[in-house]
GUPA-547853 format. One record per atom (N, C-alpha, C): y, z, x; residue in three letters; residue number from 0. Coordinates in Angstrom, 3 decimals, decimal comma, always signed. Layout:
GUPA-547853
{pt {Y; Z; X}; "ALA"; NUM}
...
***
This chain:
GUPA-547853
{pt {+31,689; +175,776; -138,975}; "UNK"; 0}
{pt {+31,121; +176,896; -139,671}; "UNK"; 0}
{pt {+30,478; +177,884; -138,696}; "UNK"; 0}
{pt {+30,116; +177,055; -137,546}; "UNK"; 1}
{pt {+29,123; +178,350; -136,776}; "UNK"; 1}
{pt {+30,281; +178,703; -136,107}; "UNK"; 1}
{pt {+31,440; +177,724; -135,508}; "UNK"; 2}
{pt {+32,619; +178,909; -134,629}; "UNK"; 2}
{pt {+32,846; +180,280; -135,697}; "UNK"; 2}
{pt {+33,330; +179,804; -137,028}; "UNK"; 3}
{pt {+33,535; +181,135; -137,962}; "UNK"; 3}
{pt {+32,420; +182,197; -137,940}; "UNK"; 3}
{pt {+31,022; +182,135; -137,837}; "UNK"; 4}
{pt {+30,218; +183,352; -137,977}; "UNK"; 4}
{pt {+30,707; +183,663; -136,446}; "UNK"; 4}
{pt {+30,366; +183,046; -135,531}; "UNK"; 5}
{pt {+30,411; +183,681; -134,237}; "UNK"; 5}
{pt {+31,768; +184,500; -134,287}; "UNK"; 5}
{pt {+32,323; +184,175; -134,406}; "UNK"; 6}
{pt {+34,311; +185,048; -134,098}; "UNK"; 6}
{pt {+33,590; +186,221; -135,303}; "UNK"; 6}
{pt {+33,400; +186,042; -136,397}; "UNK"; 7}
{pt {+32,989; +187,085; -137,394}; "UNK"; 7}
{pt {+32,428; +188,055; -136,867}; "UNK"; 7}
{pt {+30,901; +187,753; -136,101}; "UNK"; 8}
{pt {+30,156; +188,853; -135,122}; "UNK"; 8}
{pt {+30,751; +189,563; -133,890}; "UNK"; 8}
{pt {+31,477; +188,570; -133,492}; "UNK"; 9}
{pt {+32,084; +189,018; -132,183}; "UNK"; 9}
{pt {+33,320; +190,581; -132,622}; "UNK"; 9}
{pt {+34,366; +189,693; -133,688}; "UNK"; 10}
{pt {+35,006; +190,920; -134,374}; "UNK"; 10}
{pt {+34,110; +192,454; -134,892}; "UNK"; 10}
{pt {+33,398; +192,076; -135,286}; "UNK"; 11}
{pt {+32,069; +193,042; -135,977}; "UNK"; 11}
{pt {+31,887; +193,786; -134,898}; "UNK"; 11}
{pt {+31,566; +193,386; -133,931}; "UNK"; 12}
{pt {+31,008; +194,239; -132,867}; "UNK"; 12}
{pt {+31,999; +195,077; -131,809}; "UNK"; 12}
{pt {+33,144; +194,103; -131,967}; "UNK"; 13}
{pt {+34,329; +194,644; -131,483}; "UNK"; 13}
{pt {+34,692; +196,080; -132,380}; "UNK"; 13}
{pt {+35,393; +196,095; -133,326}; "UNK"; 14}
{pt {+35,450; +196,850; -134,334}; "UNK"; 14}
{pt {+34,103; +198,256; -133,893}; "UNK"; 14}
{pt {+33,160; +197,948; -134,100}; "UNK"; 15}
{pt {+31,980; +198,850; -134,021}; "UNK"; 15}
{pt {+32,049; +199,900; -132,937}; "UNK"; 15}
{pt {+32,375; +198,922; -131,811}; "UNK"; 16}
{pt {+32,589; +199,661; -130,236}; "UNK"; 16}
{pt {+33,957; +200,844; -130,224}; "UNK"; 16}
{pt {+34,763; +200,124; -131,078}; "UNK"; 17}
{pt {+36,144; +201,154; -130,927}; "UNK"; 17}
{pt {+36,236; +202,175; -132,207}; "UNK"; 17}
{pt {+35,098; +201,759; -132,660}; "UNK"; 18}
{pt {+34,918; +202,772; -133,797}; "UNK"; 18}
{pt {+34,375; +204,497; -133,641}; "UNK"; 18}
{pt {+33,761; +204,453; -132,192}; "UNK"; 19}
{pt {+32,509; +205,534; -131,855}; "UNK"; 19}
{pt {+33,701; +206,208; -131,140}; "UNK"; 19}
{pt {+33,450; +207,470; -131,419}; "UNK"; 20}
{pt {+34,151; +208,553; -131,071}; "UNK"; 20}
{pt {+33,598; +209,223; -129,459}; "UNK"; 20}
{pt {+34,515; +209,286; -128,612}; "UNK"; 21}
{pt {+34,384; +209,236; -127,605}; "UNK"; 21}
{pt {+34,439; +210,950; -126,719}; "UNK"; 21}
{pt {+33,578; +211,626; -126,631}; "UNK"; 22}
{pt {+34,272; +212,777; -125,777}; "UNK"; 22}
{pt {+35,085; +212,556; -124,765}; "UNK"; 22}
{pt {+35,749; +213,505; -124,551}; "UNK"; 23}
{pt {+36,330; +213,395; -122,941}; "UNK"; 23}
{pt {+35,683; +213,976; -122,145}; "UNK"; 23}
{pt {+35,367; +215,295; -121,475}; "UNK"; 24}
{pt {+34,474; +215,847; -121,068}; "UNK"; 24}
{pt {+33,030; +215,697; -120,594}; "UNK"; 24}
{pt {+33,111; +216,280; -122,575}; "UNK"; 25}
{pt {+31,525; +216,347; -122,129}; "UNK"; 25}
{pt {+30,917; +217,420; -122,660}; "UNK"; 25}
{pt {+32,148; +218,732; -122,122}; "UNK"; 26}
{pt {+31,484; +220,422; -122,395}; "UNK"; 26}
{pt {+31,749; +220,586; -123,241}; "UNK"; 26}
{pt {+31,054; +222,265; -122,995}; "UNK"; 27}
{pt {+31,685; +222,805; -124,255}; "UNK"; 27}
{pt {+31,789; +224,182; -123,608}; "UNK"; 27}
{pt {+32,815; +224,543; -123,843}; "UNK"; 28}
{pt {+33,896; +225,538; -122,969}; "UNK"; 28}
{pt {+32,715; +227,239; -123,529}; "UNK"; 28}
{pt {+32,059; +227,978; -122,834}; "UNK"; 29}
{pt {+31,710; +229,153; -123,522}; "UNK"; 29}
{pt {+32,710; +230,211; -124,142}; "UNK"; 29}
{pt {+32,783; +231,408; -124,575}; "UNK"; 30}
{pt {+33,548; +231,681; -125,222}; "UNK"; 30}
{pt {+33,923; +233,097; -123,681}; "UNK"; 30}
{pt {+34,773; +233,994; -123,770}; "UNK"; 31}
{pt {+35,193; +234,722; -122,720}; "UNK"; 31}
{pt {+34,300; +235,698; -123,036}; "UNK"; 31}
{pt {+33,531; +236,277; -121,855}; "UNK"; 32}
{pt {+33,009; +237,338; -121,721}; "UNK"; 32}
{pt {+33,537; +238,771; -122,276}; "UNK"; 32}
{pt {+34,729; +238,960; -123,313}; "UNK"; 33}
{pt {+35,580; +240,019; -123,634}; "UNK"; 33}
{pt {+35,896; +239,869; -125,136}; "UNK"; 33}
{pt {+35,246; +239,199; -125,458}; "UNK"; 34}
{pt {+34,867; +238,459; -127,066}; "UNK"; 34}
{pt {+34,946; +239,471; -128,223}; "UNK"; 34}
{pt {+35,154; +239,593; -129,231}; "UNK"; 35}
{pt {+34,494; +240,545; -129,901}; "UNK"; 35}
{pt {+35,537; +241,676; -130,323}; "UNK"; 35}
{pt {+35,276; +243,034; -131,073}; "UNK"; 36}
{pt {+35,606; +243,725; -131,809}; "UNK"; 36}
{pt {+34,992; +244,776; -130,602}; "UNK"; 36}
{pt {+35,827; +245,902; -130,389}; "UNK"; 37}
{pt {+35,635; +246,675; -129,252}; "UNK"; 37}
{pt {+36,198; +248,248; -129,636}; "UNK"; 37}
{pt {+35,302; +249,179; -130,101}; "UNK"; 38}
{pt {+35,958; +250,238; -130,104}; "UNK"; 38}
{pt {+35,345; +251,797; -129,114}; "UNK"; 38}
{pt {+36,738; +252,371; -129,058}; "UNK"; 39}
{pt {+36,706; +253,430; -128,204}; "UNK"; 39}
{pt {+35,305; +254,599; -128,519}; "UNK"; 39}
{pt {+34,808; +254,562; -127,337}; "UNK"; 40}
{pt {+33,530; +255,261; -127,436}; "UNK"; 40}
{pt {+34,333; +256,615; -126,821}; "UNK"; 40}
{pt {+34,282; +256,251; -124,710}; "UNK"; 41}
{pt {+34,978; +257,904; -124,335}; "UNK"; 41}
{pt {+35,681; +257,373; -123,653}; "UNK"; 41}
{pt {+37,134; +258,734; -122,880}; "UNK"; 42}
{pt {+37,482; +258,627; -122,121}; "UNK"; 42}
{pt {+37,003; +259,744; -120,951}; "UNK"; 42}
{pt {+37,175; +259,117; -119,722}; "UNK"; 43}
{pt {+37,088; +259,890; -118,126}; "UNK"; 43}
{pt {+37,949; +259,507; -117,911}; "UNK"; 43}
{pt {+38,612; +261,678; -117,565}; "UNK"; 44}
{pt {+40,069; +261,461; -116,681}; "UNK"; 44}
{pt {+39,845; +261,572; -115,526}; "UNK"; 44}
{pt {+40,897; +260,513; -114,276}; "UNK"; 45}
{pt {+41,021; +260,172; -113,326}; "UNK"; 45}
{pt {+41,057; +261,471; -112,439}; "UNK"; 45}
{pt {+41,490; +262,627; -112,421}; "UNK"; 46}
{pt {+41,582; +263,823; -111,507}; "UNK"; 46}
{pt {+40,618; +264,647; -111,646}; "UNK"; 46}
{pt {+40,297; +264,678; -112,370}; "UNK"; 47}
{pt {+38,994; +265,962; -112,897}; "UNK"; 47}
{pt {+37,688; +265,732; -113,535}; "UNK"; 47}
{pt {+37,461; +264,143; -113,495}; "UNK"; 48}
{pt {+36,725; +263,592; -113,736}; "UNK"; 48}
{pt {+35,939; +264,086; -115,605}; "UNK"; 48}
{pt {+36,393; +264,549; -116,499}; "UNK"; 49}
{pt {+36,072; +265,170; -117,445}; "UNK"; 49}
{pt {+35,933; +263,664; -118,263}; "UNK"; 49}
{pt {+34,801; +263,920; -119,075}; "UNK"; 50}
{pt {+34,508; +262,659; -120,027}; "UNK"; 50}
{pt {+34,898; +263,422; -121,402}; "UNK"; 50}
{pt {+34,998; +263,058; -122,388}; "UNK"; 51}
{pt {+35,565; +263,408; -123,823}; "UNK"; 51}
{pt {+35,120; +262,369; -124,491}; "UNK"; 51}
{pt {+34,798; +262,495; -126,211}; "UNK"; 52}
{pt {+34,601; +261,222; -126,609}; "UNK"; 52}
{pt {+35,842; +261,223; -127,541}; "UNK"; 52}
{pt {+35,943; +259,992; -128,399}; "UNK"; 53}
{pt {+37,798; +259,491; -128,726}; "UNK"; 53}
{pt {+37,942; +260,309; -129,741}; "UNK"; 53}
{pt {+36,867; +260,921; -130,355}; "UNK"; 54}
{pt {+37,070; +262,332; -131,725}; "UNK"; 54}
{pt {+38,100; +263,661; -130,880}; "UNK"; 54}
{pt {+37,297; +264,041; -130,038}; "UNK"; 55}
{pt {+37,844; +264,436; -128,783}; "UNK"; 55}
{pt {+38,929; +264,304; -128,340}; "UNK"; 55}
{pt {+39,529; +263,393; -127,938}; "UNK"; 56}
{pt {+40,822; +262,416; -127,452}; "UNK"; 56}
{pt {+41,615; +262,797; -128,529}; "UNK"; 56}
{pt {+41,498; +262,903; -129,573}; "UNK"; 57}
{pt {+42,359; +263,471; -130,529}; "UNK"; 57}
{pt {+42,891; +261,376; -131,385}; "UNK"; 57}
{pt {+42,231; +260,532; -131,051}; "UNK"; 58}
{pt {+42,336; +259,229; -131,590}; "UNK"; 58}
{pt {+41,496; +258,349; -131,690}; "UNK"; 58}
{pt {+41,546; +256,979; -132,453}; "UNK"; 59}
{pt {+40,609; +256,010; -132,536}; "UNK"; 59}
{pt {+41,449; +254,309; -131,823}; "UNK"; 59}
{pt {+40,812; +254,024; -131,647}; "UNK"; 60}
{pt {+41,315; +253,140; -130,777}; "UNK"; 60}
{pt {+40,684; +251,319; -131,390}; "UNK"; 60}
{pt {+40,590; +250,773; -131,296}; "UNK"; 61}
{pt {+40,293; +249,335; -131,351}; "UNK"; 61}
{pt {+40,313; +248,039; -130,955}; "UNK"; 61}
{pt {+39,929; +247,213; -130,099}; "UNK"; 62}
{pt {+40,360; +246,695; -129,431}; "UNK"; 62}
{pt {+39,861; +244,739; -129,638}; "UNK"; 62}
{pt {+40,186; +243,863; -129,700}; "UNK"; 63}
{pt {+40,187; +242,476; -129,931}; "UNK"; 63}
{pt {+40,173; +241,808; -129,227}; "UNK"; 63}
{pt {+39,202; +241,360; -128,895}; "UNK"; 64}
{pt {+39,363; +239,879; -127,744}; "UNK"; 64}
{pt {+39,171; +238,854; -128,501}; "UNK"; 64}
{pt {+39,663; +237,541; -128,837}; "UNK"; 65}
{pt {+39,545; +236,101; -128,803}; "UNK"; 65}
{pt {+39,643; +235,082; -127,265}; "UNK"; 65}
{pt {+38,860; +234,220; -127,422}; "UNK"; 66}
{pt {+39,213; +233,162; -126,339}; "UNK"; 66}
{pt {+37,628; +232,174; -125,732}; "UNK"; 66}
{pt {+38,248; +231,729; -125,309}; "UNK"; 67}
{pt {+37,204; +230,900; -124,843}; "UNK"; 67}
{pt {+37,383; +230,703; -123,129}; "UNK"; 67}
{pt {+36,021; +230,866; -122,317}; "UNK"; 68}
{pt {+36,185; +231,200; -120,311}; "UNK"; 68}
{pt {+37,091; +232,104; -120,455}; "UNK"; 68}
{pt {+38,509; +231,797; -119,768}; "UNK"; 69}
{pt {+38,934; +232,664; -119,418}; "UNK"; 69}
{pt {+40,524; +233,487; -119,436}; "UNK"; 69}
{pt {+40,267; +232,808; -121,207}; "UNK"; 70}
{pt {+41,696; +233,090; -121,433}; "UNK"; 70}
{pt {+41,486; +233,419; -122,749}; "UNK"; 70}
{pt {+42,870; +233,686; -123,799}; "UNK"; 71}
{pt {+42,758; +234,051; -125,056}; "UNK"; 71}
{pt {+43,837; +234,851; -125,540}; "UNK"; 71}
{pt {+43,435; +235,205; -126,979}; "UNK"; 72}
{pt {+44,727; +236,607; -127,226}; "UNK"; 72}
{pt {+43,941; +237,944; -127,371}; "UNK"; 72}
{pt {+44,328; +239,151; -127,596}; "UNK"; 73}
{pt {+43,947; +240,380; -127,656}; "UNK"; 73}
{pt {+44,690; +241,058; -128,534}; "UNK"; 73}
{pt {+44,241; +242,032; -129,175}; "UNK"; 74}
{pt {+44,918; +242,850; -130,369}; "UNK"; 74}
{pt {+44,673; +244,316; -130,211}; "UNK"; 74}
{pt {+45,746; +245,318; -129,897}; "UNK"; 75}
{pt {+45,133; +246,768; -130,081}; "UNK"; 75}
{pt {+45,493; +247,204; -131,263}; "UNK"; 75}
{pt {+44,831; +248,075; -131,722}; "UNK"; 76}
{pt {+45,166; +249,173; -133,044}; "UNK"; 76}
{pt {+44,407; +250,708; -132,576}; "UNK"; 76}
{pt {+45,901; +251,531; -132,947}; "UNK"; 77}
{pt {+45,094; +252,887; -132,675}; "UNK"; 77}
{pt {+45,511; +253,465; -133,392}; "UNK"; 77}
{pt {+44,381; +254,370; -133,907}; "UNK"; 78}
{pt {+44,299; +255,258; -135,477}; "UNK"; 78}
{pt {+44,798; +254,436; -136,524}; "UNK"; 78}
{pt {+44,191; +252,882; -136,400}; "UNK"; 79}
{pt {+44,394; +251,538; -137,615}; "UNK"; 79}
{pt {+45,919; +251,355; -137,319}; "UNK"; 79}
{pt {+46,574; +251,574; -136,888}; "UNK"; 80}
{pt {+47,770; +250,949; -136,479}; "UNK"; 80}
{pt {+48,177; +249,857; -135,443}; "UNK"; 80}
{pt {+48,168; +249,049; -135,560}; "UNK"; 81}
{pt {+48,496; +248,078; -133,994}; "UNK"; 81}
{pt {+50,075; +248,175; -133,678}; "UNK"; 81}
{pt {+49,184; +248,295; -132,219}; "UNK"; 82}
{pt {+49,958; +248,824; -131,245}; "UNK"; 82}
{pt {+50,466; +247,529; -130,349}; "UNK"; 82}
{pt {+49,442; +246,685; -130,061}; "UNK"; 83}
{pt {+50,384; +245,517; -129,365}; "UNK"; 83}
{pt {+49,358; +244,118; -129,316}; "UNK"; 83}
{pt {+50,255; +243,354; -129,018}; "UNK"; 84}
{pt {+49,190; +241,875; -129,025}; "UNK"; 84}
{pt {+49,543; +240,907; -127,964}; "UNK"; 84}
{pt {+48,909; +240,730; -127,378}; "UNK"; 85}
{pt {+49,250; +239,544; -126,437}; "UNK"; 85}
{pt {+48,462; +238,554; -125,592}; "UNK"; 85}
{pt {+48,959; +237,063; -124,926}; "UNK"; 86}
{pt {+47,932; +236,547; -124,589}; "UNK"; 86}
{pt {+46,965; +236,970; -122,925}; "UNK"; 86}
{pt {+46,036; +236,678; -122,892}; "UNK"; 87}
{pt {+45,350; +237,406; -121,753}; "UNK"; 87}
{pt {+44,472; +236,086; -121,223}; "UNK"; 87}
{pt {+44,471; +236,401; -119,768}; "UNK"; 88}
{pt {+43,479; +235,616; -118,721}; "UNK"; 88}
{pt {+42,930; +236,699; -117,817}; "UNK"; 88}
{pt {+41,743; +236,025; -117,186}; "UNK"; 89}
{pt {+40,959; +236,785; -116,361}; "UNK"; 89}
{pt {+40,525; +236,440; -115,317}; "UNK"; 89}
{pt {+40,567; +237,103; -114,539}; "UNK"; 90}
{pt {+40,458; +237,083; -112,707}; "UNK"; 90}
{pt {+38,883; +236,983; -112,273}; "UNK"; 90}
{pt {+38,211; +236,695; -112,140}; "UNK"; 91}
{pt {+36,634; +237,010; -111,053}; "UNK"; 91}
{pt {+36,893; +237,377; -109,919}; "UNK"; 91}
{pt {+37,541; +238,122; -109,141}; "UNK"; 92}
{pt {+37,465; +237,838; -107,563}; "UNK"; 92}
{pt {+36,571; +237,924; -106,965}; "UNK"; 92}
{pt {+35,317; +238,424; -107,025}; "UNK"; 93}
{pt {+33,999; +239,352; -106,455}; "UNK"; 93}
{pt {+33,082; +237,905; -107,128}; "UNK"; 93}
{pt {+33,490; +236,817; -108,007}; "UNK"; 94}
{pt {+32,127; +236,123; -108,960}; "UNK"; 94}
{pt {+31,760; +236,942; -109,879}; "UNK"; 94}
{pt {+30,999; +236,054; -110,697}; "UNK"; 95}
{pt {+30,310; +236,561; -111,804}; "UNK"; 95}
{pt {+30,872; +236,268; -112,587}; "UNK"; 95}
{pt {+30,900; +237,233; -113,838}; "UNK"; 96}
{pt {+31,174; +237,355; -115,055}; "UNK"; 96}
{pt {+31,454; +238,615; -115,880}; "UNK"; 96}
{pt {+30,945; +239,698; -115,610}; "UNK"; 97}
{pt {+30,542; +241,076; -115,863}; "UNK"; 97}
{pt {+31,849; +241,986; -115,501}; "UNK"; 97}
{pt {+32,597; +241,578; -114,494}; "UNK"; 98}
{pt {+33,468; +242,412; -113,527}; "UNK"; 98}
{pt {+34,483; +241,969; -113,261}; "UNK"; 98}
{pt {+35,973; +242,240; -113,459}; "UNK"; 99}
{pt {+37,345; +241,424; -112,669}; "UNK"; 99}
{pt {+38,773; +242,047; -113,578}; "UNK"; 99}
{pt {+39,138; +240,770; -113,474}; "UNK"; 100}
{pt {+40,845; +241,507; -114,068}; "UNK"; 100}
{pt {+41,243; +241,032; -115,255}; "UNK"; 100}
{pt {+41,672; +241,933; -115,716}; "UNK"; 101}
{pt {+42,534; +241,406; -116,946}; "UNK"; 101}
{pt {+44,090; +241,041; -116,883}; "UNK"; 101}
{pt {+44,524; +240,109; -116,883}; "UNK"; 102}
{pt {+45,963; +239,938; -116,664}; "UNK"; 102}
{pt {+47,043; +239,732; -118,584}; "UNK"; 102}
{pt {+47,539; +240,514; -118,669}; "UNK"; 103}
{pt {+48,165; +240,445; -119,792}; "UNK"; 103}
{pt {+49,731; +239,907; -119,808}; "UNK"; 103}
{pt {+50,114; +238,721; -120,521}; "UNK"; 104}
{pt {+51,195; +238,141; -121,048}; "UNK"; 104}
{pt {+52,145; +238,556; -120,944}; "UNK"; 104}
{pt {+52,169; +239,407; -122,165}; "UNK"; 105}
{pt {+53,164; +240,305; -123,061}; "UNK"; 105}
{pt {+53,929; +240,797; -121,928}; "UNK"; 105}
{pt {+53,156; +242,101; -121,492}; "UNK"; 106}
{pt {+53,665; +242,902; -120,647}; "UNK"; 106}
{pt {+54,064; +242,704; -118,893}; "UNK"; 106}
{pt {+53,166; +241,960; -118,750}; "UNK"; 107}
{pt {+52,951; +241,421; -117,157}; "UNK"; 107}
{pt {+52,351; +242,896; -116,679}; "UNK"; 107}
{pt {+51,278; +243,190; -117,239}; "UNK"; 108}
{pt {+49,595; +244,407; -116,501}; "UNK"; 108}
{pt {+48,805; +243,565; -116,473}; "UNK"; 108}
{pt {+48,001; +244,390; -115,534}; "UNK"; 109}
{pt {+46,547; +243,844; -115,595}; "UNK"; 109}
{pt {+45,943; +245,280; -115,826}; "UNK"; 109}
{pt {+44,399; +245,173; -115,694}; "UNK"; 110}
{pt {+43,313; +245,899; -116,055}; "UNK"; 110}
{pt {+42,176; +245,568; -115,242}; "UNK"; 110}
{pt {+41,562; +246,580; -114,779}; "UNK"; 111}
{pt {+40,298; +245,948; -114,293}; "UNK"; 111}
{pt {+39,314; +245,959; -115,052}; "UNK"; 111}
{pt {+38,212; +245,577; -115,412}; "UNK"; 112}
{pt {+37,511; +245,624; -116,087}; "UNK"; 112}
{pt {+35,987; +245,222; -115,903}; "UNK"; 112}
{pt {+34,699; +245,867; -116,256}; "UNK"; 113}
{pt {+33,540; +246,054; -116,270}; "UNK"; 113}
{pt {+32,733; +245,904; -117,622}; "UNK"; 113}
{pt {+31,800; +245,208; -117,597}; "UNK"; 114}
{pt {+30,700; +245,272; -119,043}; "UNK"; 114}
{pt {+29,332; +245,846; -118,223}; "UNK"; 114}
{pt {+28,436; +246,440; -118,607}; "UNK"; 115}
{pt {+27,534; +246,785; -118,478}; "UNK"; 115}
{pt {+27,094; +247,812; -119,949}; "UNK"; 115}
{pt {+25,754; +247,982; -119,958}; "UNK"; 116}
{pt {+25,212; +248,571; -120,616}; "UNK"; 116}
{pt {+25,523; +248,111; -122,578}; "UNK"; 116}
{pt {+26,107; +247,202; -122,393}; "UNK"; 117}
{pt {+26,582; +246,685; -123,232}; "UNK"; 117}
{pt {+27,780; +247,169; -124,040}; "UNK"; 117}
{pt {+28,378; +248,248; -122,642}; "UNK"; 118}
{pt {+29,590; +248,582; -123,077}; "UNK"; 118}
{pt {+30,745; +247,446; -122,273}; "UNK"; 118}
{pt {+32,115; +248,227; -122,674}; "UNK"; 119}
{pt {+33,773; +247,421; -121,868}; "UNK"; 119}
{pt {+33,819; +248,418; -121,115}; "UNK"; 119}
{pt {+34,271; +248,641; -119,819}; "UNK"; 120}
{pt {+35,021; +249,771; -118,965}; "UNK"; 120}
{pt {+36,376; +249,118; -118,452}; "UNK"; 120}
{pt {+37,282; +249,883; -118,914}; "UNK"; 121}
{pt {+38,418; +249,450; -118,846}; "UNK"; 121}
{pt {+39,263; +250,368; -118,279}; "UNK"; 121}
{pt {+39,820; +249,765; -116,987}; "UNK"; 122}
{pt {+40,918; +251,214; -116,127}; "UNK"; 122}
{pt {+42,348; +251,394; -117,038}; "UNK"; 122}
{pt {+43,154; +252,252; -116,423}; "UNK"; 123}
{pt {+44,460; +252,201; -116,866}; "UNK"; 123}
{pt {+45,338; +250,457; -116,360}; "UNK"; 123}
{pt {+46,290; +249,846; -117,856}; "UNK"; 124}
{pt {+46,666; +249,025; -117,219}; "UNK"; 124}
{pt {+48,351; +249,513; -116,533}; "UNK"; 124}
{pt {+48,310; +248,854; -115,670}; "UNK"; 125}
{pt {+49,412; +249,050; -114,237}; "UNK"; 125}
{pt {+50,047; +247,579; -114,625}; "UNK"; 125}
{pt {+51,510; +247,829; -114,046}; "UNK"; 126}
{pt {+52,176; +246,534; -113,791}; "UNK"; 126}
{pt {+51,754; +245,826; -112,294}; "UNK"; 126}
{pt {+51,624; +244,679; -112,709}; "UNK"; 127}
{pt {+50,570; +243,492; -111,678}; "UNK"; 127}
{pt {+50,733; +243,524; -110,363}; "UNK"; 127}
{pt {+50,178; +243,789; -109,543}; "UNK"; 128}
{pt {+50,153; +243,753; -108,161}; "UNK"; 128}
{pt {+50,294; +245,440; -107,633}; "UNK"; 128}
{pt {+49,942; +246,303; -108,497}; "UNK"; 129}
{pt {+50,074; +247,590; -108,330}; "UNK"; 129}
{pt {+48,971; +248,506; -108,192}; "UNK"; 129}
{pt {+48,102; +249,517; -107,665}; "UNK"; 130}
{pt {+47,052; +250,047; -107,331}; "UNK"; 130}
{pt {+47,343; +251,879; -108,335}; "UNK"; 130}
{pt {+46,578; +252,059; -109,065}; "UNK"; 131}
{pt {+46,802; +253,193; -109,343}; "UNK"; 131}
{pt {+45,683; +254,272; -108,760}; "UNK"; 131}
{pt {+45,533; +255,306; -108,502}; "UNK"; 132}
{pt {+44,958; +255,931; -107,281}; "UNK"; 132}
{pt {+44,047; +256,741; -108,201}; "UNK"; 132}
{pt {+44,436; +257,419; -109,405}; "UNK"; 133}
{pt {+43,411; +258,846; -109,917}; "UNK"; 133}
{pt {+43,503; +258,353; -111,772}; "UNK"; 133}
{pt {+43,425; +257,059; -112,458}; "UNK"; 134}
{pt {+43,602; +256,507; -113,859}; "UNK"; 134}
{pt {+42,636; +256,662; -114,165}; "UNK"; 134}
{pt {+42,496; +257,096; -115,507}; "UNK"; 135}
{pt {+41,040; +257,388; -116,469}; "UNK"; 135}
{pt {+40,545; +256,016; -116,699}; "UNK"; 135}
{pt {+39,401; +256,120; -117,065}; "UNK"; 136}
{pt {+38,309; +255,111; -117,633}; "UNK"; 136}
{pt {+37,940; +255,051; -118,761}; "UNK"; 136}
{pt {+38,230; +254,008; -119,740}; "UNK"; 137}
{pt {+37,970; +254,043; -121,240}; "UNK"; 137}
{pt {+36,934; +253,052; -121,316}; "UNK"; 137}
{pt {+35,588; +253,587; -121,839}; "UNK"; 138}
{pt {+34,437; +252,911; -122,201}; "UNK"; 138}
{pt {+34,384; +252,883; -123,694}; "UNK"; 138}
{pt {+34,597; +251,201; -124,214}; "UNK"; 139}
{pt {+34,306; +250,954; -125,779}; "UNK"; 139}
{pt {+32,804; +250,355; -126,013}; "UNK"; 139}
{pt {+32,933; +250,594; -126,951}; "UNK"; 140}
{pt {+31,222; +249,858; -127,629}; "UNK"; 140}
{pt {+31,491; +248,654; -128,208}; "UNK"; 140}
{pt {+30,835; +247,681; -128,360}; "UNK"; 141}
{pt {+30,745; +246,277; -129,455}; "UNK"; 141}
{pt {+30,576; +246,985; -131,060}; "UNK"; 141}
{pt {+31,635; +245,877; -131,268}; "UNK"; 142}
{pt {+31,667; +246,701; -133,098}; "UNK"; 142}
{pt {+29,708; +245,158; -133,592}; "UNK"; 142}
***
């Protein structure tokens, strides 16, 4: 009778141990610094340095980040129309968080890109490994 409780407890406890849910990790991944609902505040053109705001520009623009560190998808719509979607990762080269590249999927561009002031600054995107010399600057706001 006591071998039977003992094997009983022993199972019991067995059971119990493989019962507990186990992380792998550990973390928990933050979400990408490019998060959020993003729309066109102004543009500055690259030669003449002229700022305009997007009433101005003659459009409205919109912009989507999902993801978590340093990857995700993205969604544009301009004047409520979408325009394109694709998945995106991001570069640090300099460190941080605030400042680096945008590398896009779809197309094979990147973007450079800046947050401050609690805006996006976003250059013209170029096909990858390419330098554009005089590209405007589009600063969006957090929706």
């Amino acid at each position: 009778m006591k071998t039977l409780r003992l094997s009983s407890c022993i199972v019991f406890l067995i059971l119990l141990v493989f019962s507990c849910e186990k992380r792998i990790c550990g973390c928990d991944f933050p979400p990408s610094p490019l998060v959020g609902d993003w729309t066109l505040n102004t543009v500055t053109y690259g030669l003449t340095q002229k700022t305009v705001t997007a009433a101005e520009a003659g459009y409205s623009e919109s912009l989507f980040y999902d993801g978590i560190m340093n990857s995700g998808t993205y969604r544009q719509t301009r004047n409520g129309l979408p325009i394109q979607s694709s998945s995106y990762t991001l570069s640090f080269p300099n460190g941080g968080s605030t400042q680096g590249i945008i590398y896009y999927k779809q197309d094979s561009t990147e973007q450079s890109f800046r947050l401050a002031d609690g805006k996006l600054y976003l250059t013209e995107r170029t096909p990858q490994g390419t330098t554009l010399a005089d590209g405007s600057t589009y600063a969006y706001k957090k929706q």
